[in-house]
Each structure stands twice: as C-alpha cells, then as structure tokens.
C-alpha positions as CSV (number, residue, x, y, z in Angstrom):
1,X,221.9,225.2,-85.8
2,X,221.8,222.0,-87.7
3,X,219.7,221.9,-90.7
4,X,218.2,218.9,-92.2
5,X,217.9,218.1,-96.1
6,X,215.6,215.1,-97.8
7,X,218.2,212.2,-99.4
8,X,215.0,211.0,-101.4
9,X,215.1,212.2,-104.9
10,X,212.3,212.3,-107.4
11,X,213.1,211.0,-110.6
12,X,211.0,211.2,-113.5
13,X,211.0,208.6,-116.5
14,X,212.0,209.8,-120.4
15,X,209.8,207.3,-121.7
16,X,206.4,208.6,-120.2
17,X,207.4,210.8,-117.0
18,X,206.4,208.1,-115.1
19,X,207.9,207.5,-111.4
20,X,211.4,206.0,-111.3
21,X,211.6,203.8,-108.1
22,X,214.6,201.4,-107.1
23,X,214.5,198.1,-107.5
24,X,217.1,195.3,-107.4
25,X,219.8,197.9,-106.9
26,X,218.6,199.9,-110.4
27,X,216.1,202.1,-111.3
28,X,212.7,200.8,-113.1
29,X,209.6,203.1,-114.0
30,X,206.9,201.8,-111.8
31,X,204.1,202.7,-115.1
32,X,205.9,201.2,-118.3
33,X,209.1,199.1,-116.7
34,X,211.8,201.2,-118.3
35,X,215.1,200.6,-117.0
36,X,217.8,203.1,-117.6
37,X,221.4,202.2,-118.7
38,X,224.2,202.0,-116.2
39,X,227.4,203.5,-116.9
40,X,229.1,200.1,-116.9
41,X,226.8,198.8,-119.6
C-alpha cells in the first residue's frame, strides 16, 4: 500500500514568526521581508 506524504513545508520566520514563502528561488517572510542567508553567502 502506497502512502502519501505532503512536500510543502511550513516555515516560520526568526524575526517575527511570520510565514516564510518562496520567492525568486529564496525564502522571504511574507509580514516583515526578512530574507534568510544562503549557505553560499
């Protein structure tokens, strides 16, 4: 029996727990803008 799992994941902002949605291939809080770092930076 095949089970099925959710690939969306819920991230929360450090700043002010806002929402973290993607956009332009990064991550931006949708309440105060905060972008996290990437690795590469």
């Amino acid at each position: 029996m095949a089970t099925s799992q959710s690939t969306t994941h819920d991230y929360r902002c450090p700043e002010c727990t806002g929402s973290l949605q993607s956009h332009h291939e990064s991550l931006e809080c949708v309440d105060c803008g905060y972008t996290p770092r990437h690795g590469s930076d």
